[in-house]
C-alpha positions in Angstrom: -22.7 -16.7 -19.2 -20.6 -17.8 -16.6 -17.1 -17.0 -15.8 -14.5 -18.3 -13.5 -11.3 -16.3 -12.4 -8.9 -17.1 -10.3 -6.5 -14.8 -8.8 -5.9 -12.4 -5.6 -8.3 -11.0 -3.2 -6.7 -7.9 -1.5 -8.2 -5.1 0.9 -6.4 -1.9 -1.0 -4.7 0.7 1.6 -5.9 4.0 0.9 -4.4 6.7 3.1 -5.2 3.9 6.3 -8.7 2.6 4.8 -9.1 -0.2 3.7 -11.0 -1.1 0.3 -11.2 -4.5 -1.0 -9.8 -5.3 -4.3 -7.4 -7.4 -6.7 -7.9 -7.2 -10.0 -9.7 -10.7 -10.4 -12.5 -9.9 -7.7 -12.7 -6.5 -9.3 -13.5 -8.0 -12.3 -16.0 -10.9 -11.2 -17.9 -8.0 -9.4 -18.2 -6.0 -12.3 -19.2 -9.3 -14.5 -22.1 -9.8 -12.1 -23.1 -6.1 -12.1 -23.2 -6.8 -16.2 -25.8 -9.6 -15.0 -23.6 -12.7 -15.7 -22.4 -15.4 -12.9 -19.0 -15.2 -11.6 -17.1 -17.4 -9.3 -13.6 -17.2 -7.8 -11.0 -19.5 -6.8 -8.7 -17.3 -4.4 -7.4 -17.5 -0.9 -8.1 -15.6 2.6 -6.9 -15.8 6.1 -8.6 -16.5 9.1 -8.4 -13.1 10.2 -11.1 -9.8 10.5 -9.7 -8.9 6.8 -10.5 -12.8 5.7 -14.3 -12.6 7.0 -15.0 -9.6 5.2 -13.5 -10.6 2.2 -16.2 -13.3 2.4 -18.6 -10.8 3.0 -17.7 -8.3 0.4 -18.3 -11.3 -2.1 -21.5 -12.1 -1.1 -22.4 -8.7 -1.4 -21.2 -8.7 -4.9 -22.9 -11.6 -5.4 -19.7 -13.0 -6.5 -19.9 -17.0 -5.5 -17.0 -17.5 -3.1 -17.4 -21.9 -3.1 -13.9 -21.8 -4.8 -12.3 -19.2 -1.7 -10.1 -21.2 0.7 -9.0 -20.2 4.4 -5.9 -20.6 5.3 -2.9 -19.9 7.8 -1.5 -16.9 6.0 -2.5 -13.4 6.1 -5.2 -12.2 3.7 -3.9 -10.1 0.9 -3.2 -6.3 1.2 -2.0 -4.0 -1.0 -0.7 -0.3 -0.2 -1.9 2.5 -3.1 -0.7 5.6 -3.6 -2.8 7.5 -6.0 -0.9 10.7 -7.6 -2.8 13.0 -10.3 -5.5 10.1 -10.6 -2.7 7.3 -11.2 -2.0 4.3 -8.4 0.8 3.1 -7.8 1.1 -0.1 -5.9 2.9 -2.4 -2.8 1.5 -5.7 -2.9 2.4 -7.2 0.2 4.0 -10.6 0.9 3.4 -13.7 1.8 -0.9 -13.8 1.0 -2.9 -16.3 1.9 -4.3 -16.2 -2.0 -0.4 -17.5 -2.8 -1.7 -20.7 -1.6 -4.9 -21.4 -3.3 -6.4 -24.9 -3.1 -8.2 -26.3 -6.6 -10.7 -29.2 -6.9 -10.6 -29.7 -10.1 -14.2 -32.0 -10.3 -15.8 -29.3 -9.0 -14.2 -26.6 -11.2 -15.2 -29.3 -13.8 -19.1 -28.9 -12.3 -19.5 -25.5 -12.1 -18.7 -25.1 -16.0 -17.4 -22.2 -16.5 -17.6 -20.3 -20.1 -14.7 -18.4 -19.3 -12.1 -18.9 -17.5 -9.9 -15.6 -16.4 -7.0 -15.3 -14.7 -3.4 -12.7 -14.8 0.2 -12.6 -13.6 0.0 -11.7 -9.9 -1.7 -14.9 -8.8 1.2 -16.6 -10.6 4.3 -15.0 -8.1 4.6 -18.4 -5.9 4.7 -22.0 -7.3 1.9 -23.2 -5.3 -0.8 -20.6 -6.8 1.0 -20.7 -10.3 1.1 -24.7 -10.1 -3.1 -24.3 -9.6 -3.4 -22.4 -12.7 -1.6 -24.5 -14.6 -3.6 -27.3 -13.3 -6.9 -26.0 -14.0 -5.7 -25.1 -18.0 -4.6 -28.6 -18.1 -7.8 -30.3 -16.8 -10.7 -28.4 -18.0 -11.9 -26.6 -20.7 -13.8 -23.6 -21.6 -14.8 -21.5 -24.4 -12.7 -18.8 -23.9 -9.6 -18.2 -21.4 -9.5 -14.2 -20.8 -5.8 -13.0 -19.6 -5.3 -9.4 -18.1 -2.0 -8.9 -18.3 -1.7 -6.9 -15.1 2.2 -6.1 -14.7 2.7 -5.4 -11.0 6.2 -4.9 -9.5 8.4 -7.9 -8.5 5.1 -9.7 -8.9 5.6 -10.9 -12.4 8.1 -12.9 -14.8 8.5 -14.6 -17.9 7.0 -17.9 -17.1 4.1 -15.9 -15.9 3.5 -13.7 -18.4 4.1 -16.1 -21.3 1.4 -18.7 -19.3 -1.1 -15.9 -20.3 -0.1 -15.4 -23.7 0.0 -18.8 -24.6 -3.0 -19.8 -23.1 -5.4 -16.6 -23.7 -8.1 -16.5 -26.4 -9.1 -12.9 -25.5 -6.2 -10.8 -23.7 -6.2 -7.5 -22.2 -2.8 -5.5 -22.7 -2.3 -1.9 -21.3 -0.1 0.6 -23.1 1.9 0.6 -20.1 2.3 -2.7 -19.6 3.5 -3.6 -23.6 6.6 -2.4 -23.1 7.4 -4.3 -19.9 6.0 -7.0 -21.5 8.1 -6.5 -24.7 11.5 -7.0 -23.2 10.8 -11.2 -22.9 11.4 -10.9 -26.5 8.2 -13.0 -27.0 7.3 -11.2 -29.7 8.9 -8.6 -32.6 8.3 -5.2 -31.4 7.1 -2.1 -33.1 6.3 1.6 -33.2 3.0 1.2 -35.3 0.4 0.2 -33.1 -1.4 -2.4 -35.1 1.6 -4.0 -36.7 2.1 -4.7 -32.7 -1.2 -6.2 -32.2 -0.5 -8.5 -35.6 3.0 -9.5 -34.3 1.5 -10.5 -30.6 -1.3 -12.4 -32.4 0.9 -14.0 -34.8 3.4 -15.1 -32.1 1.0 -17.2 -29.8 -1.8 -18.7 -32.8 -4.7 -19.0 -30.0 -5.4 -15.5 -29.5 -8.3 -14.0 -30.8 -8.9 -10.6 -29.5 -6.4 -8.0 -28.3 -8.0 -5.6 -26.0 -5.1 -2.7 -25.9 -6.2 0.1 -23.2 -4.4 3.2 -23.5 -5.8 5.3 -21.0 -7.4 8.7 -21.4 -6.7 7.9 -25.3 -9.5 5.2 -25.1 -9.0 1.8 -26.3 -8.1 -0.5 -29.6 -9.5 -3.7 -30.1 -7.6 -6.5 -32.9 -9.6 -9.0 -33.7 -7.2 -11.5 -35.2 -9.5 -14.4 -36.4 -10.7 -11.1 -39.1 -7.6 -9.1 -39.1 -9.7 -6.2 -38.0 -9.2 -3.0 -35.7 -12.1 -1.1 -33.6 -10.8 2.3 -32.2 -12.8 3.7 -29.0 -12.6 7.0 -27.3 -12.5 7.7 -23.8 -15.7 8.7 -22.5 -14.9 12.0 -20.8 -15.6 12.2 -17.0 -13.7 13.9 -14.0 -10.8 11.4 -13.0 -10.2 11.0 -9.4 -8.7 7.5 -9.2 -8.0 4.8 -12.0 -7.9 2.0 -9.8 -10.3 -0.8 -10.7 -11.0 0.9 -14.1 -9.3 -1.9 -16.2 -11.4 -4.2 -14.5 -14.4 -2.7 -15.5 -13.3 -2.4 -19.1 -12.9 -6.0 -19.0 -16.3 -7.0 -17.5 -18.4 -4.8 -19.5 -16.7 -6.0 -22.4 -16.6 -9.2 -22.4 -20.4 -9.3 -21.2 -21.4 -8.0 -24.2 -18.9 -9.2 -26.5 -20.0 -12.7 -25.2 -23.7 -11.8 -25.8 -24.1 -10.3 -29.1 -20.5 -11.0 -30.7 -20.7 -7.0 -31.7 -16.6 -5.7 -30.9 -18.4 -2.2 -31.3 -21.4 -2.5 -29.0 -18.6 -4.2 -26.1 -16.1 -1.7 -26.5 -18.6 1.3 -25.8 -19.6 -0.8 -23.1 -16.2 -1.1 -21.9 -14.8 2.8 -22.2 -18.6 3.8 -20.5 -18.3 1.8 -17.5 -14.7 2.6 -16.8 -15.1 6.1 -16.8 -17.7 5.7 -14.3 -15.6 3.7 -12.3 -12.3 6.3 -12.9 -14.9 9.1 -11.7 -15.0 7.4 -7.8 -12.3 6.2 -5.7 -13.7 2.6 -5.3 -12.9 0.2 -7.5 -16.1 -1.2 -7.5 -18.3 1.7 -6.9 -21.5 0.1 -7.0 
């Protein structure tokens, strides 16, 4: 399987060290670690940060053809980790707000799934290359992570994911952030949520809702069917990244097998070992 994301590449802050990061690159790391191909379309500067960006992808194994240079800064972000949770200041202008696309390549490397979220969406330019990419090419499925960060996200953004995901990835957290665009009729019981999001935007399939140390619910709308996960216990010492994970190891094996029970067991192990490092791609 191959996938294609495109989103941010950041170095995370930690306390003044640096660890690279962004959600997307997170996740095409932990794809290849599941033994697929991942490529990213993303953006760095020509600066120290930039050139090991590159370098951190190659030692992923991620492919970086799709990575651009450019005149801005490469992307940082500062965490604050409190009790195990981050918090995050994603700093502005990046140089991954100006990503470049060639769509015949794009169109070459044929992706099966193409991934991408709401932070790479926060400036035209970036948010104009998504939408360029959806409207070009196709794949067999379009994964969306959700992935509500703070003045980084709106409604165009958020409702480009839902309309265009097959498989999306929504956080407990994040739902009710996500519920005040009014794209969809709210409620208290879980999976009449799940039905409502599904029912509002016809092209999803699965809803991967996280909910933290409470595990994990997967909808599968095509069956109208639910697939509750625990957490996997481990020691928490950051969650950063772990979403990610969940994501990778899921749709691996999802992808593989079609099993929603095998890929959510996946999903909850990998993330707790991720949760139980401070990395986000402890590998």
């Amino acid at each position: 399987m191959k996938i294609l994301a495109i989103g941010e590449i950041i170095f995370d802050i930690f306390d003044n060290e640096a660890a690279i990061g962004g959600a997307p690159l997170n996740f095409c790391a932990h794809c290849v670690a599941c033994g697929e191909r991942a490529a990213l379309i993303s953006g760095v500067g020509n600066d120290e940060y930039g050139k090991a960006a590159l370098e951190c992808l190659e030692s992923f194994g991620v492919e970086s053809r799709f990575v651009c240079r450019n005149e801005l800064e490469t992307g940082k972000c500062i965490v604050s980790v409190k009790n195990g949770n981050p918090s995050y200041n994603v700093l502005r202008p990046a140089a991954y707000d100006s990503v470049q696309t060639d769509i015949s390549a794009i169109k070459t490397y044929a992706a099966d799934v193409f991934a991408f979220g709401t932070l790479i969406q926060r400036e035209e330019k970036s948010r104009n290359a998504v939408k360029e990419i959806l409207c070009n090419c196709s794949f067999g499925n379009v994964f969306c992570d959700i992935n509500l960060r703070k003045d980084c996200y709106d409604a165009e953004s958020c409702r480009l994911c839902l309309e265009n995901a097959t498989i999306l990835k929504l956080s407990n957290e994040e739902e009710p952030l996500l519920a005040r665009f009014g794209f969809y009729e709210s409620a208290a019981n879980e999976e009449k949520l799940l039905e409502n999001i599904a029912k509002s935007f016809g092209n999803i399939r699965l809803i991967l809702y996280t909910k933290g140390e409470k595990g994990s619910v997967v909808y599968d709308a095509v069956n109208g069917k639910y697939e509750y996960f625990s957490a996997v216990r481990t020691t928490v010492v950051s969650t950063v990244g772990a979403g990610d994970s969940y994501s990778a190891a899921f749709l691996s094996e999802y992808l593989r097998s079609g099993d929603i029970r095998k890929a959510g067991e996946a999903g909850a192990e990998l993330s707790a070992f991720v949760v139980s490092k401070k990395e986000a791609i402890p590998l």
